[in-house]
mmCIF file of the N, C-alpha and C atoms, coordinates in Angstrom:
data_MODEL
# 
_entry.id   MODEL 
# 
loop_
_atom_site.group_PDB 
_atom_site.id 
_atom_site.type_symbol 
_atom_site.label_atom_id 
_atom_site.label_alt_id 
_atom_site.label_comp_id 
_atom_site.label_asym_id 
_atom_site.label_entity_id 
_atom_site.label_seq_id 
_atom_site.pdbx_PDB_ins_code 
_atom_site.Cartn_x 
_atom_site.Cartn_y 
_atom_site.Cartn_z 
_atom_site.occupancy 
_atom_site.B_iso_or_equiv 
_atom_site.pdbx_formal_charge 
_atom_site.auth_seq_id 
_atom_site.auth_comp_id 
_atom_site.auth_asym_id 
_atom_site.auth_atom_id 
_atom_site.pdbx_PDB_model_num 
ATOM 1   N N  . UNK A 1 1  ? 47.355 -27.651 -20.479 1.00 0.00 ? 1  UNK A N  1 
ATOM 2   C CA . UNK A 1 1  ? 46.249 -28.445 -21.018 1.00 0.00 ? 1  UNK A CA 1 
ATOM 3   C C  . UNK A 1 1  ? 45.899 -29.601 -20.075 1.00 0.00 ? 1  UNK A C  1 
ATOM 4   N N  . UNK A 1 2  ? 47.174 -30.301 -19.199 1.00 0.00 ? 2  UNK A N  1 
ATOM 5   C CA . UNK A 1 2  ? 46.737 -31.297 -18.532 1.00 0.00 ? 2  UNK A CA 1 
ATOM 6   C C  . UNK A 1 2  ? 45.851 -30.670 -17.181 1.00 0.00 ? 2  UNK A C  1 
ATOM 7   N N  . UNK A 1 3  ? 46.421 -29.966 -16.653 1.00 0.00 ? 3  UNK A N  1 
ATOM 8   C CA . UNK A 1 3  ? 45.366 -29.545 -15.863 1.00 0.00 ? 3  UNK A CA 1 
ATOM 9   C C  . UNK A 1 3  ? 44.230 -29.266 -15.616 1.00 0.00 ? 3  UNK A C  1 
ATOM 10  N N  . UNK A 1 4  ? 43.439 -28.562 -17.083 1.00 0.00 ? 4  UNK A N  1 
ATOM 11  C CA . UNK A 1 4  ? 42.574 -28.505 -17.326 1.00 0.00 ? 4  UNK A CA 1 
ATOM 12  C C  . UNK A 1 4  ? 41.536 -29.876 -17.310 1.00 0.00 ? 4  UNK A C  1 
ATOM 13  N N  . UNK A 1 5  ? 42.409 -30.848 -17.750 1.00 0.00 ? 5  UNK A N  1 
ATOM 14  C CA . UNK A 1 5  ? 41.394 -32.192 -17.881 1.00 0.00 ? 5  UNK A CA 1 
ATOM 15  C C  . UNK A 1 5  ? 41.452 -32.638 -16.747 1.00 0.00 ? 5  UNK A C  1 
ATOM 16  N N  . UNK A 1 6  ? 42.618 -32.151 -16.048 1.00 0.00 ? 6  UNK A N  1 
ATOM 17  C CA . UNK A 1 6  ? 42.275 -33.152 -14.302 1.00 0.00 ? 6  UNK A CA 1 
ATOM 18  C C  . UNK A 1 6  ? 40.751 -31.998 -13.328 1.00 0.00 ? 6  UNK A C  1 
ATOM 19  N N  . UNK A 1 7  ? 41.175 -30.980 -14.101 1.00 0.00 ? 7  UNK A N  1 
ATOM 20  C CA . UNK A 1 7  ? 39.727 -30.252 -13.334 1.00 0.00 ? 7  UNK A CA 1 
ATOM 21  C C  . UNK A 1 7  ? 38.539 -30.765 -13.771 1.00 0.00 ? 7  UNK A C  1 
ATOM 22  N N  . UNK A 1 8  ? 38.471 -31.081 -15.272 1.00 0.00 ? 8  UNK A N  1 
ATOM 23  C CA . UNK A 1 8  ? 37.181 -31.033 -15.866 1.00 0.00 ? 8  UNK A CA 1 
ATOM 24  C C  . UNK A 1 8  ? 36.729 -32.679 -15.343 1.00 0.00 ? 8  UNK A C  1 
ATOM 25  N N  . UNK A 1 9  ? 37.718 -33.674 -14.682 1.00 0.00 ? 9  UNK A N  1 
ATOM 26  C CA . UNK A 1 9  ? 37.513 -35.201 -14.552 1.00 0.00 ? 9  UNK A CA 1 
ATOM 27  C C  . UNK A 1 9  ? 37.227 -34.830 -13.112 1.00 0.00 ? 9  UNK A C  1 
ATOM 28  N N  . UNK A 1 10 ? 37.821 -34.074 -12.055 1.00 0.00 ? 10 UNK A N  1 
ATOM 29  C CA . UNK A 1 10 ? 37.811 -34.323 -10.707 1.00 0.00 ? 10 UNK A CA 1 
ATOM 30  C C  . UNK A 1 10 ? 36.171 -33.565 -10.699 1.00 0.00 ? 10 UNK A C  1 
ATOM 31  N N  . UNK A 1 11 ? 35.680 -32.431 -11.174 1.00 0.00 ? 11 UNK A N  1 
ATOM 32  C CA . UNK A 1 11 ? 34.351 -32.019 -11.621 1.00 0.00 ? 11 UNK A CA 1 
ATOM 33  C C  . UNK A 1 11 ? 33.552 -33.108 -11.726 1.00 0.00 ? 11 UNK A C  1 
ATOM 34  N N  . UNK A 1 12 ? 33.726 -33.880 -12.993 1.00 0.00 ? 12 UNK A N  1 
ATOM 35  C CA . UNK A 1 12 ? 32.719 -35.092 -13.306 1.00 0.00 ? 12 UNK A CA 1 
ATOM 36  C C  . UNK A 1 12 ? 32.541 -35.801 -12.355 1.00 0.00 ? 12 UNK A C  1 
ATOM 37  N N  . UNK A 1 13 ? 33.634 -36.398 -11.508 1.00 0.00 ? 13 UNK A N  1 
ATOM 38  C CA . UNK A 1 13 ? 33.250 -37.557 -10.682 1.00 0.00 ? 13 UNK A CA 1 
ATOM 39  C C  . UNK A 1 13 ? 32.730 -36.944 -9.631  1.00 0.00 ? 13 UNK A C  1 
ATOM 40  N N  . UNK A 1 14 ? 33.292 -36.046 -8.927  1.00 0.00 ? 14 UNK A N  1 
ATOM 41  C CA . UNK A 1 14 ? 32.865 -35.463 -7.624  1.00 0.00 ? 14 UNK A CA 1 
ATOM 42  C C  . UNK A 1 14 ? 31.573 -35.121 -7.925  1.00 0.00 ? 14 UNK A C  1 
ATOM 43  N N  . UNK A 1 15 ? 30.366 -34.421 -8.669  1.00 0.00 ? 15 UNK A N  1 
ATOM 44  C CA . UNK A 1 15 ? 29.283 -34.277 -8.913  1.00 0.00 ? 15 UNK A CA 1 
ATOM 45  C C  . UNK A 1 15 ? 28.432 -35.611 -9.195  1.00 0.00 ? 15 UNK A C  1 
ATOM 46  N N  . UNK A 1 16 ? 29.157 -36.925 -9.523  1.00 0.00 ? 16 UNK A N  1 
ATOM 47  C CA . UNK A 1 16 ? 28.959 -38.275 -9.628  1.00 0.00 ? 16 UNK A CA 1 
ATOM 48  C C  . UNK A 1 16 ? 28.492 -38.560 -8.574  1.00 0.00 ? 16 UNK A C  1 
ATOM 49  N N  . UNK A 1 17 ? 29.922 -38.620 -7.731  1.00 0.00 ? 17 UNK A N  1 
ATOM 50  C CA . UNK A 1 17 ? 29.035 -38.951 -6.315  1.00 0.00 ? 17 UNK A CA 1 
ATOM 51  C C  . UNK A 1 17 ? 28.577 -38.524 -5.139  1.00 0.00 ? 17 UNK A C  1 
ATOM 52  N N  . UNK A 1 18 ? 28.393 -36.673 -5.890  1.00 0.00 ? 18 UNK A N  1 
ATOM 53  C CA . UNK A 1 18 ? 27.234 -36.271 -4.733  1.00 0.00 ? 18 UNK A CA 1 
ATOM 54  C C  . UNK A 1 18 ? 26.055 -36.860 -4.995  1.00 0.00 ? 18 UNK A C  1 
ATOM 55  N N  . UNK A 1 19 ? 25.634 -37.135 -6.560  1.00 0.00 ? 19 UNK A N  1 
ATOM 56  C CA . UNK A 1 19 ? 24.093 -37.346 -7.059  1.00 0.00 ? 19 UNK A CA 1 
ATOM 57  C C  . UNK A 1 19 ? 23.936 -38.328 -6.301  1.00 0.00 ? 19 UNK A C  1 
ATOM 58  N N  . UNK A 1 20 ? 25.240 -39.492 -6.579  1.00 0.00 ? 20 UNK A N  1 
ATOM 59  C CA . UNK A 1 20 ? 24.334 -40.593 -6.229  1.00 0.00 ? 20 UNK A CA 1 
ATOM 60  C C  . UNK A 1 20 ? 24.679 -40.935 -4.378  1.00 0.00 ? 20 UNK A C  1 
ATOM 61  N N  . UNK A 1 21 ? 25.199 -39.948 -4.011  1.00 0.00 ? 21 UNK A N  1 
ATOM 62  C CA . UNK A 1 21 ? 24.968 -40.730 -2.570  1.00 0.00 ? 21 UNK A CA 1 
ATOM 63  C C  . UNK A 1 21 ? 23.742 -39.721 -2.012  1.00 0.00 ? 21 UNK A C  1 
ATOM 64  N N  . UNK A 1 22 ? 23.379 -38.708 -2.391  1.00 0.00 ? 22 UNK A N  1 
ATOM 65  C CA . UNK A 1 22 ? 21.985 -38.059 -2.258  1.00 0.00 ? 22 UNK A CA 1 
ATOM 66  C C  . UNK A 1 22 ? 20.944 -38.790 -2.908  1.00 0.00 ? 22 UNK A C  1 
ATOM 67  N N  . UNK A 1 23 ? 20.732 -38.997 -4.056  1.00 0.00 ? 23 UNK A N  1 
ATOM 68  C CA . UNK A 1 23 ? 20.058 -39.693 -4.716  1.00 0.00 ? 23 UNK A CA 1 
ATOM 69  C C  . UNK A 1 23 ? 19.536 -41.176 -3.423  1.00 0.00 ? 23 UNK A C  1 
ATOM 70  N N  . UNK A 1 24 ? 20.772 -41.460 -2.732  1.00 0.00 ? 24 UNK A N  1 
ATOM 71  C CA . UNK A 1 24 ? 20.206 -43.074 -1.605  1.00 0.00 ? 24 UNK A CA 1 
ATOM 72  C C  . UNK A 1 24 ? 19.537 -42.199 -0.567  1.00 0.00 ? 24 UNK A C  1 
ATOM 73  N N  . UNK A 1 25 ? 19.906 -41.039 -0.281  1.00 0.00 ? 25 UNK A N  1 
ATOM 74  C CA . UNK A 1 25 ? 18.734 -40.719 0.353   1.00 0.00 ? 25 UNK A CA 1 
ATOM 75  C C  . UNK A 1 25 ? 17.716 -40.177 0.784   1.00 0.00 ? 25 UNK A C  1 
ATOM 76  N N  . UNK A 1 26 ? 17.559 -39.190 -0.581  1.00 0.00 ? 26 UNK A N  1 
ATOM 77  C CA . UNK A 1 26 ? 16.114 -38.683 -1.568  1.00 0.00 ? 26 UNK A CA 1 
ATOM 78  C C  . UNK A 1 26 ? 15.789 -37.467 -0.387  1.00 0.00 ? 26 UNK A C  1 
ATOM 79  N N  . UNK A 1 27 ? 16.667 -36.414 -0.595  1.00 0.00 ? 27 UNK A N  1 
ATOM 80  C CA . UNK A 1 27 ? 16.156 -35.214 0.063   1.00 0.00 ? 27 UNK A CA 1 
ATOM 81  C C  . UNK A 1 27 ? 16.660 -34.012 -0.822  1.00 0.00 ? 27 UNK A C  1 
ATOM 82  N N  . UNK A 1 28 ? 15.434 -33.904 -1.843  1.00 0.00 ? 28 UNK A N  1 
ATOM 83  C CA . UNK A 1 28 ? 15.589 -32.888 -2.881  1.00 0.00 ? 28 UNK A CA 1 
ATOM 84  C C  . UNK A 1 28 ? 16.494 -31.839 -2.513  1.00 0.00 ? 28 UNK A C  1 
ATOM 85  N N  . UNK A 1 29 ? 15.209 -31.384 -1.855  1.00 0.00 ? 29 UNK A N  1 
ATOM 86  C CA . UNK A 1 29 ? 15.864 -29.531 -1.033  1.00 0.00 ? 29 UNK A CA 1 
ATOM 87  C C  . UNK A 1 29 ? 17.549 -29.289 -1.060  1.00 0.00 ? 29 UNK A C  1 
ATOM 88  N N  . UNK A 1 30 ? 17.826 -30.420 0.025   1.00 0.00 ? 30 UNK A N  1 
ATOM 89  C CA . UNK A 1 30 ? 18.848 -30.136 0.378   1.00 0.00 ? 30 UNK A CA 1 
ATOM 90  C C  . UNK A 1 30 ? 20.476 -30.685 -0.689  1.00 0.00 ? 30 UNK A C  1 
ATOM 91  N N  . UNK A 1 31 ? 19.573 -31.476 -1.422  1.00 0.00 ? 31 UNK A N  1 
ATOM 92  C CA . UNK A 1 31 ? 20.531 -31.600 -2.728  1.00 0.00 ? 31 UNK A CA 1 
ATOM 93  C C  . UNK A 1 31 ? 20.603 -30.484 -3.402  1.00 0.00 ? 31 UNK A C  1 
ATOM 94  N N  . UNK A 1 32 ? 20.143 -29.658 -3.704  1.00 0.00 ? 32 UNK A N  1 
ATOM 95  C CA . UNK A 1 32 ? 19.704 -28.342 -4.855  1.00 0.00 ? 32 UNK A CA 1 
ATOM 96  C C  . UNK A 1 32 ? 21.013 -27.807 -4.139  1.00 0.00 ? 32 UNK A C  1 
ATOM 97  N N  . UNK A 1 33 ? 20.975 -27.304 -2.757  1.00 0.00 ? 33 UNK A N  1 
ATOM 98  C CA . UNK A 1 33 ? 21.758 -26.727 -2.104  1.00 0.00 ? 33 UNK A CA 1 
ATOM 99  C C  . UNK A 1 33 ? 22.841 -26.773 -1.846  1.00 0.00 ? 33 UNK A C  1 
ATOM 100 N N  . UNK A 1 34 ? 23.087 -28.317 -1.502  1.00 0.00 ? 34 UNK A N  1 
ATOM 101 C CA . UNK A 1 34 ? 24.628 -28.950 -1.041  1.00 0.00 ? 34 UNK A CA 1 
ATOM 102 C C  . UNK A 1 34 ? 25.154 -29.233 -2.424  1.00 0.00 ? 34 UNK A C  1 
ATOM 103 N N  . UNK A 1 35 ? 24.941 -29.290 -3.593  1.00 0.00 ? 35 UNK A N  1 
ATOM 104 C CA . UNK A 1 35 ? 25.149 -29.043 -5.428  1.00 0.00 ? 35 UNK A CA 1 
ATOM 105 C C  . UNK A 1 35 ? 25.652 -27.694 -5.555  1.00 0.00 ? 35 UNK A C  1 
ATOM 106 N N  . UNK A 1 36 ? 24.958 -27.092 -4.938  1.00 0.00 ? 36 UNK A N  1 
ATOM 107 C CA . UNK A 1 36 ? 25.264 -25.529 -5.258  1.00 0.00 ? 36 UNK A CA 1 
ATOM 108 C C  . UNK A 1 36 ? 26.298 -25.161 -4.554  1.00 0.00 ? 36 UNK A C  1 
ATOM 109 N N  . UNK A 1 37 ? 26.395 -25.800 -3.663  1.00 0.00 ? 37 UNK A N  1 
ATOM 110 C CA . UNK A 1 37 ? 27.984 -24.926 -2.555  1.00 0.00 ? 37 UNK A CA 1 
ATOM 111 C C  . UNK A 1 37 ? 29.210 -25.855 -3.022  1.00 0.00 ? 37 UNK A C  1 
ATOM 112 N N  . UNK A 1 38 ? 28.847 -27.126 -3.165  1.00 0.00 ? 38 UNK A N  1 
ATOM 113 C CA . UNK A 1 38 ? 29.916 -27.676 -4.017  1.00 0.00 ? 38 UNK A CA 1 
ATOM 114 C C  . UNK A 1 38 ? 30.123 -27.299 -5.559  1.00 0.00 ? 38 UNK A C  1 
ATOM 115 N N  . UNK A 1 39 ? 29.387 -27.221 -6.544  1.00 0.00 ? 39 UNK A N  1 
ATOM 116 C CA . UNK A 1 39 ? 29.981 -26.283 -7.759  1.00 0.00 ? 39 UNK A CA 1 
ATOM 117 C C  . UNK A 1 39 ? 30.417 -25.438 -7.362  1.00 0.00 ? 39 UNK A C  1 
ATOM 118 N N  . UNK A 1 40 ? 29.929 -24.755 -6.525  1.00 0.00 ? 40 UNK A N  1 
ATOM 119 C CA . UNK A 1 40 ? 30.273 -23.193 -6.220  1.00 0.00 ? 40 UNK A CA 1 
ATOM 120 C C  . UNK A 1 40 ? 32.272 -23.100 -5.534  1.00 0.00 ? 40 UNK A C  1 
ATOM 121 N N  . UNK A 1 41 ? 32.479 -24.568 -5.168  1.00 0.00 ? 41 UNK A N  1 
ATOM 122 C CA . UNK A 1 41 ? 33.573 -24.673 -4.341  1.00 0.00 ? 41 UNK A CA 1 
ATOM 123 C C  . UNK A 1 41 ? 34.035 -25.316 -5.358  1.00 0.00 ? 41 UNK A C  1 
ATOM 124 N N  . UNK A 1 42 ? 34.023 -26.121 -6.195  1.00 0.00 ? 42 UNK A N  1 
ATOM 125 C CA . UNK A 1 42 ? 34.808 -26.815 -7.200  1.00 0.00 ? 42 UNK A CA 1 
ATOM 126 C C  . UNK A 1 42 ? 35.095 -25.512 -7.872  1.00 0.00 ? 42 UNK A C  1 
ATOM 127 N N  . UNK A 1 43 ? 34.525 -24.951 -8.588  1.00 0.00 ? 43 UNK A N  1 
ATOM 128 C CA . UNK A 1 43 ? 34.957 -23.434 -9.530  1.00 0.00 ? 43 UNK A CA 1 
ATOM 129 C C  . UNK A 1 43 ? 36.114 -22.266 -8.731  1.00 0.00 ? 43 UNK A C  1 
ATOM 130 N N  . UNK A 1 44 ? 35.636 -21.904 -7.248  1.00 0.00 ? 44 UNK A N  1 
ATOM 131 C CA . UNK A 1 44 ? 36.373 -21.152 -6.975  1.00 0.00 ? 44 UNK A CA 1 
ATOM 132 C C  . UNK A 1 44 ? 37.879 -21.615 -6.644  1.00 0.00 ? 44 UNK A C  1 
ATOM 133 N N  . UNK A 1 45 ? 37.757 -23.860 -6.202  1.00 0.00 ? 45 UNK A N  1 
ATOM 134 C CA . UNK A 1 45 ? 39.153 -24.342 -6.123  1.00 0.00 ? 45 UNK A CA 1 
ATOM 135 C C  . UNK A 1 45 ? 39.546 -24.188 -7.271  1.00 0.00 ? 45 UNK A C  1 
ATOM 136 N N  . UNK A 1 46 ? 39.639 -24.447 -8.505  1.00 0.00 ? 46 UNK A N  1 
ATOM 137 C CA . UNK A 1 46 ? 39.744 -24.604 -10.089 1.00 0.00 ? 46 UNK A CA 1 
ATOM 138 C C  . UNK A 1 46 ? 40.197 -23.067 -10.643 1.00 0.00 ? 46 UNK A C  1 
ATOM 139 N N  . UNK A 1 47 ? 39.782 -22.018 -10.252 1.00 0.00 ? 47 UNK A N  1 
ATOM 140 C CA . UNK A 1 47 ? 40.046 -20.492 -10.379 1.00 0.00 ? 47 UNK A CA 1 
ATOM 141 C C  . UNK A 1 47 ? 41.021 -20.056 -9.948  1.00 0.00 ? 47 UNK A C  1 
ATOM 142 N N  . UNK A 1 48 ? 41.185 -20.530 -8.449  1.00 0.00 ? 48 UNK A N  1 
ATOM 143 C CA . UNK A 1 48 ? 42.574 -20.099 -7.857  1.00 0.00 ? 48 UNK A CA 1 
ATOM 144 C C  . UNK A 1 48 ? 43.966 -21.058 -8.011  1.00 0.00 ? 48 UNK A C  1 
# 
């Protein structure tokens, strides 16, 4: 069970501060993208 919450917290923050250090410097596109390979890498670290 604890593990689970250290995934579901290291998830929250790390998506925290992709937004907001993309967010300082406002390049949609490549947020959509660099979001997507990081979920995509948080899930497959979290799986294995």
């Amino acid at each position: 069970m604890k593990s689970i919450q250290v995934n579901i917290y290291a998830f929250k923050s790390s998506t925290e501060v992709y937004k907001k250090s993309f967010l300082v410097e406002k390049l949609p596109l490549p947020v959509k993208f660099s979001r997507m390979a990081l979920l995509h890498a948080i899930k497959s670290k979290s799986t294995t």
